[in-house]
C-alpha positions as a Markdown table, in Angstrom:
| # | Residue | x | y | z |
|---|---|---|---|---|
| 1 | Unk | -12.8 | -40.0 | 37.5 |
| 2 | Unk | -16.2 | -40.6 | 35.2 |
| 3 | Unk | -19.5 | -41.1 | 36.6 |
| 4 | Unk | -19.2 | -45.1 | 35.9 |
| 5 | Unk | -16.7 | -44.8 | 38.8 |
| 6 | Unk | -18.9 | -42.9 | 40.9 |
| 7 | Unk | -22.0 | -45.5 | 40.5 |
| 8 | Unk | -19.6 | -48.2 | 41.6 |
| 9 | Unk | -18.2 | -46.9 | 44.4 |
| 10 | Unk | -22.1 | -45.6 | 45.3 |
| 11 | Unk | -23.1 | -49.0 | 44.5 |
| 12 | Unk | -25.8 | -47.8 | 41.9 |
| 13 | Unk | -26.4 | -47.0 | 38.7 |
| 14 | Unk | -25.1 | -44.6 | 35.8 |
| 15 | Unk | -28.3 | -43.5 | 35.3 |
| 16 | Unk | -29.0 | -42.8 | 39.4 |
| 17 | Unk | -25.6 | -40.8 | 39.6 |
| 18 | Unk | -26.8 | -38.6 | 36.5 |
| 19 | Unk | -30.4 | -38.0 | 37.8 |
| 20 | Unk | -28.3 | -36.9 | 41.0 |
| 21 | Unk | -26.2 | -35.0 | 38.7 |
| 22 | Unk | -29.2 | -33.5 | 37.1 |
| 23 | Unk | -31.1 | -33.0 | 40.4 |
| 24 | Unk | -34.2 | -35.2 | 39.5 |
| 25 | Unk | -36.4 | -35.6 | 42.1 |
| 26 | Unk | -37.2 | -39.5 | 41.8 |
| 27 | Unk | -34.3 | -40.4 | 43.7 |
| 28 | Unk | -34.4 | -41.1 | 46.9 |
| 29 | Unk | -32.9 | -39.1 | 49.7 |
| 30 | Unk | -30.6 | -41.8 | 51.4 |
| 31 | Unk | -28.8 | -42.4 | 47.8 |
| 32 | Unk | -28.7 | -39.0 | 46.7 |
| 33 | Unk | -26.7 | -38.4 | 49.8 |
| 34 | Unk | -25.0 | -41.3 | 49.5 |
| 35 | Unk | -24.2 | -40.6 | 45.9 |
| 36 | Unk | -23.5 | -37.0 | 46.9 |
| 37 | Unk | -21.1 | -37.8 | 49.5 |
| 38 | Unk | -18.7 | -39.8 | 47.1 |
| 39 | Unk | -18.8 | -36.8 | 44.6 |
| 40 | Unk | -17.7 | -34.7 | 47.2 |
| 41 | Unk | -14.8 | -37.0 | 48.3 |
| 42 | Unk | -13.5 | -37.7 | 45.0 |
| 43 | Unk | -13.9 | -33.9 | 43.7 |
| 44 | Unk | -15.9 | -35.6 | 40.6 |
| 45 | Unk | -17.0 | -32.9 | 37.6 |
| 46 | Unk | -19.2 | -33.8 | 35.2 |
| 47 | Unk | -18.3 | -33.2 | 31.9 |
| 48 | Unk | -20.1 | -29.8 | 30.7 |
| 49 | Unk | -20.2 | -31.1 | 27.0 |
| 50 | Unk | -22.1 | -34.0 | 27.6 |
| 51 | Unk | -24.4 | -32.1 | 30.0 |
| 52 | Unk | -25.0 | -29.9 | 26.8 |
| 53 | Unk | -25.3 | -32.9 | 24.6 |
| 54 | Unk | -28.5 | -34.3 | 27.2 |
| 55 | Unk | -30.2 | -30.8 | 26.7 |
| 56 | Unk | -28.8 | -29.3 | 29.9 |
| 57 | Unk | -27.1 | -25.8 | 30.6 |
| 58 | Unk | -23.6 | -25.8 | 31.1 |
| 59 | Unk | -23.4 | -22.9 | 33.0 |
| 60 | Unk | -20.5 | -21.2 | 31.3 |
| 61 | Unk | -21.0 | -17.8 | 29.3 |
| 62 | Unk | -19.1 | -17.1 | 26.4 |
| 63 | Unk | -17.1 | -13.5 | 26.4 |
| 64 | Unk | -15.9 | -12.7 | 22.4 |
| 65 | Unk | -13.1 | -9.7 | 22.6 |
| 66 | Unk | -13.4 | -8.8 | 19.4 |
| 67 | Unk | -10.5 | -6.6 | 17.6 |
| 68 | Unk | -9.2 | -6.9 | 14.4 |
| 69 | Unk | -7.2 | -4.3 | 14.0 |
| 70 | Unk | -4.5 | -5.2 | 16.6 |
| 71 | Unk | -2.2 | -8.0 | 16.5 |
| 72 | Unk | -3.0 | -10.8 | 17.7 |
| 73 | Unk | -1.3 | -12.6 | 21.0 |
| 74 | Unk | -2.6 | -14.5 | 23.3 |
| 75 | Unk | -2.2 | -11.7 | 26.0 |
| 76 | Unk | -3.2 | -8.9 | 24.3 |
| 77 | Unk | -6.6 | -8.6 | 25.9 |
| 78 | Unk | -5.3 | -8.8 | 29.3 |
| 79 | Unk | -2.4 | -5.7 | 28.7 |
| 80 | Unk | -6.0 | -3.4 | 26.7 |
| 81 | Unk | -7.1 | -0.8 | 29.1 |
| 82 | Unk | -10.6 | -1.2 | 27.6 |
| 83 | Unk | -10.8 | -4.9 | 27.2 |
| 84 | Unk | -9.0 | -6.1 | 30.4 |
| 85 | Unk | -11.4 | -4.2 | 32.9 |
| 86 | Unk | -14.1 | -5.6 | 31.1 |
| 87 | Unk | -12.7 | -9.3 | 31.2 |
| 88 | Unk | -12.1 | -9.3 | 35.2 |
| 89 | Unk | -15.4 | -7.5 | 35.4 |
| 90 | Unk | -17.5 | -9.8 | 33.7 |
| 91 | Unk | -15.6 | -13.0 | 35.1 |
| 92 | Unk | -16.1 | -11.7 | 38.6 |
| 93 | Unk | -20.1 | -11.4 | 38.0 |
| 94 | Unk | -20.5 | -14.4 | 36.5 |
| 95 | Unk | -18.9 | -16.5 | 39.4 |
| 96 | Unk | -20.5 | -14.7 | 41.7 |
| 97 | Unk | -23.4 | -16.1 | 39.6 |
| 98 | Unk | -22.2 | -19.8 | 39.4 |
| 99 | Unk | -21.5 | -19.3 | 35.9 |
| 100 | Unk | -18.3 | -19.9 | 34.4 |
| 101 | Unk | -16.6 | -17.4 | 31.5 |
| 102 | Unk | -15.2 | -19.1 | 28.3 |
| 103 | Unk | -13.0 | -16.3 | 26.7 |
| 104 | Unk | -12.1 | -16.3 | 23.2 |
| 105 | Unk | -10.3 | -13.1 | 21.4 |
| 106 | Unk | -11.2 | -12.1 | 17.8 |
| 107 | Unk | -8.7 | -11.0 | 15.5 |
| 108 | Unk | -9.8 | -11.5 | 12.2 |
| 109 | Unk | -12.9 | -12.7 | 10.8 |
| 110 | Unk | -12.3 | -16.1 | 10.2 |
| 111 | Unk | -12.2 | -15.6 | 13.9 |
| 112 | Unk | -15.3 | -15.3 | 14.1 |
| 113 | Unk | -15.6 | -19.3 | 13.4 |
| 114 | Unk | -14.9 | -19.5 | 17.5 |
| 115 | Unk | -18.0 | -18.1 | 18.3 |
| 116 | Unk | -20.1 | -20.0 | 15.9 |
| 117 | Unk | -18.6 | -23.1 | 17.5 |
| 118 | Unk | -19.0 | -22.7 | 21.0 |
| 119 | Unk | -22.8 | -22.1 | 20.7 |
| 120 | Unk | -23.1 | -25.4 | 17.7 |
| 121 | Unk | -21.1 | -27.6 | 20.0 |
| 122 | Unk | -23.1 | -26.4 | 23.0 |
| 123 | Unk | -19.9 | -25.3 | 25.0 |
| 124 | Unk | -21.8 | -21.8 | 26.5 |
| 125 | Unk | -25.7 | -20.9 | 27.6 |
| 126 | Unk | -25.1 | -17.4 | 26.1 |
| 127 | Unk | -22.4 | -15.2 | 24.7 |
| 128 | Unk | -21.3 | -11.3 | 25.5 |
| 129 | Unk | -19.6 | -10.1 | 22.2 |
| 130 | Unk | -17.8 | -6.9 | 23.1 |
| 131 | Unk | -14.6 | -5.0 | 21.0 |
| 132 | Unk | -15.0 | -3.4 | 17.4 |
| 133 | Unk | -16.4 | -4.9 | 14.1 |
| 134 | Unk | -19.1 | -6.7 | 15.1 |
| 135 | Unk | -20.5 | -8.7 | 12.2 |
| 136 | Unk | -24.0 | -7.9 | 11.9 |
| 137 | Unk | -24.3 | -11.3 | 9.8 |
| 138 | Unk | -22.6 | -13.4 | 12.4 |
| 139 | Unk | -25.1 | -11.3 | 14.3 |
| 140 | Unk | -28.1 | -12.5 | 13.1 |
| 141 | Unk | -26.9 | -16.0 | 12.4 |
| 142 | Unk | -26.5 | -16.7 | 16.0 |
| 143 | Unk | -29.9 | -15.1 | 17.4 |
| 144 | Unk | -31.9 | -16.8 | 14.7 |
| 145 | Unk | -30.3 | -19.8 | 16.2 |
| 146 | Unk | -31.7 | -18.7 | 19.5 |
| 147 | Unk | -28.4 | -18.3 | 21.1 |
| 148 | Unk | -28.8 | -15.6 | 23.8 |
| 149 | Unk | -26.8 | -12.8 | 22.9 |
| 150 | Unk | -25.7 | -9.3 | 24.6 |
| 151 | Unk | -23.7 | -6.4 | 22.4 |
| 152 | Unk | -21.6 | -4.4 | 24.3 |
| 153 | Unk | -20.9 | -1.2 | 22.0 |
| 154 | Unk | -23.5 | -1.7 | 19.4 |
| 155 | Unk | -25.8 | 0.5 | 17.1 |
| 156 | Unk | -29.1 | 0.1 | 18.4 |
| 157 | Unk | -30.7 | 1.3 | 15.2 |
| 158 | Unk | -28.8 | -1.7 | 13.1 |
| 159 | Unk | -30.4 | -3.7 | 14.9 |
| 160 | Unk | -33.6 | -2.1 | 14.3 |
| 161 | Unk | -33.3 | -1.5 | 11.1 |
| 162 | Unk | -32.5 | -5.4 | 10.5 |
| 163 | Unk | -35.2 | -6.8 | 12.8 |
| 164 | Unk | -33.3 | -8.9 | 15.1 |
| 165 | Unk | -35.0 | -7.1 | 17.9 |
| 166 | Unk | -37.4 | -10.4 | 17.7 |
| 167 | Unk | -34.8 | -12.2 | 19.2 |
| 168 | Unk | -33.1 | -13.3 | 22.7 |
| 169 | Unk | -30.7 | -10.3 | 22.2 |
| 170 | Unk | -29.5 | -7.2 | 24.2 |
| 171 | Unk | -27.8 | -4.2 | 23.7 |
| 172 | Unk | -25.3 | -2.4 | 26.4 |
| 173 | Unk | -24.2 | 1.1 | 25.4 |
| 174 | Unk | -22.4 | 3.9 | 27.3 |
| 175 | Unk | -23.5 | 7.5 | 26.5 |
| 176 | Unk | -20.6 | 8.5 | 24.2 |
| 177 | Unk | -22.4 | 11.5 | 22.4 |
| 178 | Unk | -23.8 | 13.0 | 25.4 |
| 179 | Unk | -20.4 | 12.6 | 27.0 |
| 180 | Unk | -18.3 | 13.4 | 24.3 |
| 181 | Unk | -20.1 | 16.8 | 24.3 |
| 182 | Unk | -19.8 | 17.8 | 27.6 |
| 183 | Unk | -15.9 | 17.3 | 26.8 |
| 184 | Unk | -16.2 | 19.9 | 24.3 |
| 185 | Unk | -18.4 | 22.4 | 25.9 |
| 186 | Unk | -15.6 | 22.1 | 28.9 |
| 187 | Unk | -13.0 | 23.5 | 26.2 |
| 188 | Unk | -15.2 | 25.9 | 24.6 |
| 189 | Unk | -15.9 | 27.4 | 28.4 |
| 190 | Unk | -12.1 | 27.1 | 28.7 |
| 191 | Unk | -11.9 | 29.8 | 26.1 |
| 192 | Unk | -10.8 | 27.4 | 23.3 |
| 193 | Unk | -11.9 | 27.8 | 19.7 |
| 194 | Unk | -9.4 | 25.9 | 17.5 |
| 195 | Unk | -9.9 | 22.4 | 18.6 |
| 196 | Unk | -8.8 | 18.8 | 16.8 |
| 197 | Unk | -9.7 | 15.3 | 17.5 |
| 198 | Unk | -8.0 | 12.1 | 17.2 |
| 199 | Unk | -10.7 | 9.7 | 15.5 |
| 200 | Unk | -11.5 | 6.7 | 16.5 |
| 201 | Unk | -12.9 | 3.7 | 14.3 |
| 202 | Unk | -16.1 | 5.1 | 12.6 |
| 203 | Unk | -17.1 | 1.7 | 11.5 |
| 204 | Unk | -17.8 | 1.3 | 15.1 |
| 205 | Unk | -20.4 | 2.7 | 17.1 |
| 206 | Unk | -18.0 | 4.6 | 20.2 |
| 207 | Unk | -15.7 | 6.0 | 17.4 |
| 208 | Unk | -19.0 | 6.9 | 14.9 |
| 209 | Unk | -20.6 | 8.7 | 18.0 |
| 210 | Unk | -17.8 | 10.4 | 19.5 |
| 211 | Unk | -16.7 | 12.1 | 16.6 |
| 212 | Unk | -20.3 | 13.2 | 15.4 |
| 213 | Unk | -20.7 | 14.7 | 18.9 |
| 214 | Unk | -17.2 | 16.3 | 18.2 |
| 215 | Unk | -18.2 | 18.0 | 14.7 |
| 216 | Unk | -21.8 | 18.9 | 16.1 |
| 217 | Unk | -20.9 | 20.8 | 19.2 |
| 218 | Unk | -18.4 | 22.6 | 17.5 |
| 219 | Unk | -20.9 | 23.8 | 14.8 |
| 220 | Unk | -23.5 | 24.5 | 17.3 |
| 221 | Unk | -20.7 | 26.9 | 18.6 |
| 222 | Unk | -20.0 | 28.4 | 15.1 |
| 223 | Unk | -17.0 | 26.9 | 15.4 |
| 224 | Unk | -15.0 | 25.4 | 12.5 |
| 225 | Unk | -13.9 | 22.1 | 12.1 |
| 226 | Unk | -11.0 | 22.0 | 10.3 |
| 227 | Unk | -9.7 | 19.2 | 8.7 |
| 228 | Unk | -5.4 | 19.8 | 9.3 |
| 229 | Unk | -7.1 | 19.5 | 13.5 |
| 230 | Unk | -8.9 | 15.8 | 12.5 |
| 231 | Unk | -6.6 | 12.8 | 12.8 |
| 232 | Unk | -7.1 | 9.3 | 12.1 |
| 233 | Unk | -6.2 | 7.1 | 15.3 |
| 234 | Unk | -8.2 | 4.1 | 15.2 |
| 235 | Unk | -8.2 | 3.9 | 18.7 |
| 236 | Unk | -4.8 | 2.8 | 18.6 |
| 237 | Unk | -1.6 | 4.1 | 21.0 |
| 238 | Unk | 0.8 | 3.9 | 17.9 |
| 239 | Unk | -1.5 | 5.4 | 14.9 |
| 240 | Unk | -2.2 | 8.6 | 17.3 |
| 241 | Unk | 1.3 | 9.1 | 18.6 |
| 242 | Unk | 2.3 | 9.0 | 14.5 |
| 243 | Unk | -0.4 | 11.2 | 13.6 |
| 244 | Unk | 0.2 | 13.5 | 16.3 |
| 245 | Unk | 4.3 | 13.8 | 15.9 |
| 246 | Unk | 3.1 | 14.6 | 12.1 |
| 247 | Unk | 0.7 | 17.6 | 13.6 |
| 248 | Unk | 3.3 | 18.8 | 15.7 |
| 249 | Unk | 6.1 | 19.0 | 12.7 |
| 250 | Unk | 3.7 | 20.9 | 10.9 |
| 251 | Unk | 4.1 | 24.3 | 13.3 |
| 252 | Unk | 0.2 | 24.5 | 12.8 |
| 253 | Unk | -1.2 | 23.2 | 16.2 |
| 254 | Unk | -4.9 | 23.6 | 17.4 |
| 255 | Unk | -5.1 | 24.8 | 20.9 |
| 256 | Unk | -6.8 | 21.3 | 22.3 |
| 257 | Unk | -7.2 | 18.5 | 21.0 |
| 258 | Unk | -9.8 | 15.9 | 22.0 |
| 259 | Unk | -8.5 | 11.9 | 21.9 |
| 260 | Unk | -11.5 | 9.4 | 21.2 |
| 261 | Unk | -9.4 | 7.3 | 23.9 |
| 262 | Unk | -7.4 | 8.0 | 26.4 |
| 263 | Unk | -4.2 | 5.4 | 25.1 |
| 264 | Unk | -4.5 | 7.9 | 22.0 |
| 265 | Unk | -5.1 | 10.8 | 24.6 |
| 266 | Unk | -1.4 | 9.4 | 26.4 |
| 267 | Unk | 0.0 | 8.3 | 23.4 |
| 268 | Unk | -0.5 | 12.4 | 22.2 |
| 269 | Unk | 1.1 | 13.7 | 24.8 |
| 270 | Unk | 4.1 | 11.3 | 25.0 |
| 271 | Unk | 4.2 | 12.7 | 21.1 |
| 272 | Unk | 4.1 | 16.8 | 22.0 |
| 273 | Unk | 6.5 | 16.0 | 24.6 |
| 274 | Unk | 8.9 | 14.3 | 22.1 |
| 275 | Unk | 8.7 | 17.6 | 19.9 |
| 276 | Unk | 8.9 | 19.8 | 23.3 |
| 277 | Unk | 5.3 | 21.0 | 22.8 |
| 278 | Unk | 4.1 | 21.3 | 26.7 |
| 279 | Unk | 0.7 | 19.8 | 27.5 |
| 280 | Unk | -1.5 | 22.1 | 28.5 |
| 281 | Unk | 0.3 | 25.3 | 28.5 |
| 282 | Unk | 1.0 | 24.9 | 24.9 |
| 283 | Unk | -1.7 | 22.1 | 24.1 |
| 284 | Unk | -4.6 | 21.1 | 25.4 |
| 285 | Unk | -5.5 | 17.0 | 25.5 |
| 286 | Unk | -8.5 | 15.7 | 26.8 |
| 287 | Unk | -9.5 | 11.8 | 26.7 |
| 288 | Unk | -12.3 | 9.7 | 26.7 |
| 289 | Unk | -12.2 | 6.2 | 28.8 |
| 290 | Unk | -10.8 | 7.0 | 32.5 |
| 291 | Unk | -8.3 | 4.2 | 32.8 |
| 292 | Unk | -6.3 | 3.6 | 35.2 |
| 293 | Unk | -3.5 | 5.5 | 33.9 |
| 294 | Unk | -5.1 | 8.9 | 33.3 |
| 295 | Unk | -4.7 | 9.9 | 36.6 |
| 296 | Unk | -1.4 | 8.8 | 37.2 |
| 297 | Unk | 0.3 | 10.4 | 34.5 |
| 298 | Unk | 1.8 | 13.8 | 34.3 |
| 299 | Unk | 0.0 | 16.3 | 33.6 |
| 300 | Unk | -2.9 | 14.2 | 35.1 |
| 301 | Unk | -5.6 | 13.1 | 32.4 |
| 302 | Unk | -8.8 | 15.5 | 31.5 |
| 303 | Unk | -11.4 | 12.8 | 30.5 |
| 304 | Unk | -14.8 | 11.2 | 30.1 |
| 305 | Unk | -15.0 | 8.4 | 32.3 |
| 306 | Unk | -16.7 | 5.4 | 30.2 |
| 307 | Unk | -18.6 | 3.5 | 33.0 |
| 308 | Unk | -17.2 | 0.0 | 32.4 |
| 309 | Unk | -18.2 | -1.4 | 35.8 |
| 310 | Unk | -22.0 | -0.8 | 34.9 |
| 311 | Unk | -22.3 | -2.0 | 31.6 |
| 312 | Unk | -19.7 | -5.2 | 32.2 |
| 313 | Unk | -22.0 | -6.5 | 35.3 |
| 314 | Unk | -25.3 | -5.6 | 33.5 |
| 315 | Unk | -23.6 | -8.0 | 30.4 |
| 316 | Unk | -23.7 | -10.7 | 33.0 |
| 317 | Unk | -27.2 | -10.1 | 34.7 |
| 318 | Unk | -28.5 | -9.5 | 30.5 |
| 319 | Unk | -27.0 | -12.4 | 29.4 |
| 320 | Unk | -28.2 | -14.6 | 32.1 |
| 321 | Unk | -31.1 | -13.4 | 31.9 |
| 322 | Unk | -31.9 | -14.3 | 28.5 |
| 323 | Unk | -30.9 | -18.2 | 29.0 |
| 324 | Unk | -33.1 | -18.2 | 31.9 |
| 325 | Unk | -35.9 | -16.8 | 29.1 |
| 326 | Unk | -38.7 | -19.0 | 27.5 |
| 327 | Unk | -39.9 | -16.3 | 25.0 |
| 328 | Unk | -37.3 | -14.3 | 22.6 |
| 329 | Unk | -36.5 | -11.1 | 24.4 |
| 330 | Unk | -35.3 | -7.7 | 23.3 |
| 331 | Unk | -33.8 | -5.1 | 25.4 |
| 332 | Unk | -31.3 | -2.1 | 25.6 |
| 333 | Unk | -29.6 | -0.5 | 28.6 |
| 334 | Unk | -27.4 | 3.0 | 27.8 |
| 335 | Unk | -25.0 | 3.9 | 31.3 |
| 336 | Unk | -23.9 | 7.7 | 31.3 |
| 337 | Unk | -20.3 | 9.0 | 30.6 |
| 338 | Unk | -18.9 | 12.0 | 33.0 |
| 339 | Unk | -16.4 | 14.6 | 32.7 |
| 340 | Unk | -13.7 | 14.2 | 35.0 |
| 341 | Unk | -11.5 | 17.1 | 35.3 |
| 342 | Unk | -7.7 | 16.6 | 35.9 |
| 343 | Unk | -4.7 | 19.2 | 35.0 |
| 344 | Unk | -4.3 | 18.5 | 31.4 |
| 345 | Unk | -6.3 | 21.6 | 30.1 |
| 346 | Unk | -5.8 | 25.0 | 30.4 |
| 347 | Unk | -7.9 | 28.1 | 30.8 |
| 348 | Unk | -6.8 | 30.9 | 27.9 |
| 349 | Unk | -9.6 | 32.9 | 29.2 |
């Protein structure tokens, strides 16, 4: 049904059903009802495009799960421990809102076309962008468009540095270094002093701070960090449980071994288990993320617990936020990460 149909069955015009629409107050109250009513009855939508096209908000945020170094499917989001919280999370906020969630995935960067045309055609208010390799050029394209924009995992200093902070953008971080380092400190008080890590990305932010906060605290500690311990994982279940299988056919193991994620963390273990290395009493794993998994596995999952909830509903309430703003607005939120101790370390103390 359009809105022609509506004005006829009202009995007025186009232009009285869109003021309605648009909740103009020159109306009066006996044909707004009336108009109203017939919407009601005939479940009538009006179309959000051509509510953009007349200047007005569509409601409707854009979410960009960005990750290029998977392949890409149409449910690969959904079947991510990292991304699929995030996507309920964020879709659940926004209703609860009145807004709805456009979702587009990102899997290479001509990708990245989808999100330049869903803020040109006028299809979202604002946009979360939230995954690995975000463009800092697609970046400042949109906010110098005045598209609203929140980062979820982003280097605050890039954006600094490049002086978009001018801008209707926002930044939502989790406190990798500082929770990456309790991680460690837990094995060091564990009696552990030959310790490895499975990388993640370090052309992202997570993977750039999580393994700094690795190589730091171990140095802090005197402690070497040797490079047969350091393995490349890119946050990716099939990379680590490669890299790992080649560790343990090498004879030279390190006593724990710290997992940028935990599907590199559970992807480890299924490895050493393969090779009939037993975690922890011959191996040590500790993760980083908290998923769902991690403590349903065997032997439950040591790990820093990434707080998703927070920074997915404050991605919401940001981005919202920002539409609702007149002036450009800057700001930055960071939510703590926490230890959360399970059975997949062991003491040598």
């Amino acid at each position: 049904m359009r809105s022609e149909d509506i004005a006829k069955l009202a009995g007025v015009s186009r232009s009285t059903v869109s003021r309605v629409i648009n909740n103009y107050s020159n109306v009066p109250e006996a044909t707004r009802a009336k108009v109203l009513r017939i919407i009601e009855q005939y479940h009538y939508e009006p179309n959000s495009f051509a509510r953009a096209l007349a200047g007005k908000r569509t409601d409707t945020i854009g979410l960009f799960a960005i990750s290029m170094n998977e392949k890409a499917d149409a449910s690969r989001i959904y079947q991510n421990s990292y991304f699929a919280p995030i996507v309920d999370l964020v879709v659940d906020t926004a209703n609860a809102r009145g807004f709805y969630v456009l979702i587009h995935t990102v899997y290479s960067p001509s990708d990245f076309q989808k999100i330049k045309q869903a803020f040109q055609q006028k299809r979202i208010d604002g946009g979360i962008l939230v995954g690995t390799q975000k463009d800092i050029e697609l970046v400042r394209e949109l906010v110098s468009q005045d598209s609203p924009l929140v980062l979820i995992d982003y280097d605050i200093s890039e954006i600094m540095a490049e002086r978009l902070n001018k801008n209707h953008l926002a930044v939502i971080n989790s406190m990798d270094y500082e929770g990456t380092v309790q991680a460690i400190e837990y094995l060091i008080k564990l009696g552990h002093r030959e310790i490895g890590i499975i990388k993640g990305r370090i052309n992202t932010f997570s993977g750039r701070e999580r393994y700094m906060a690795f190589e730091n605290t171990l140095q802090s500690h005197g402690l070497p960090v040797r490079d047969e311990f350091i393995l490349e994982g890119d946050f990716l279940k099939e990379t680590a449980y490669l890299e790992t299988a080649k560790l343990a056919n090498s004879g030279n193991l390190p006593t724990a071994l710290f997992c940028s994620n935990d599907d590199m963390a559970i992807s480890a273990m299924e490895a050493f288990a393969a090779q009939g290395i037993s975690v922890p009493d011959q191996v040590s794993i500790i993760g980083f993320d908290d998923v769902e998994l991690a403590s349903r596995i065997n032997p439950k999952l040591t790990t820093v617990r990434l707080p998703i909830d927070e920074m997915a509903k404050a991605s919401v309430e940001k981005v919202i936020s920002l539409c609702d703003a007149v002036e450009p607005t800057f700001s930055t939120v960071s939510f703590p990460a926490h230890l959360v101790i399970r059975d997949s370390c062991k003491s040598l103390l």
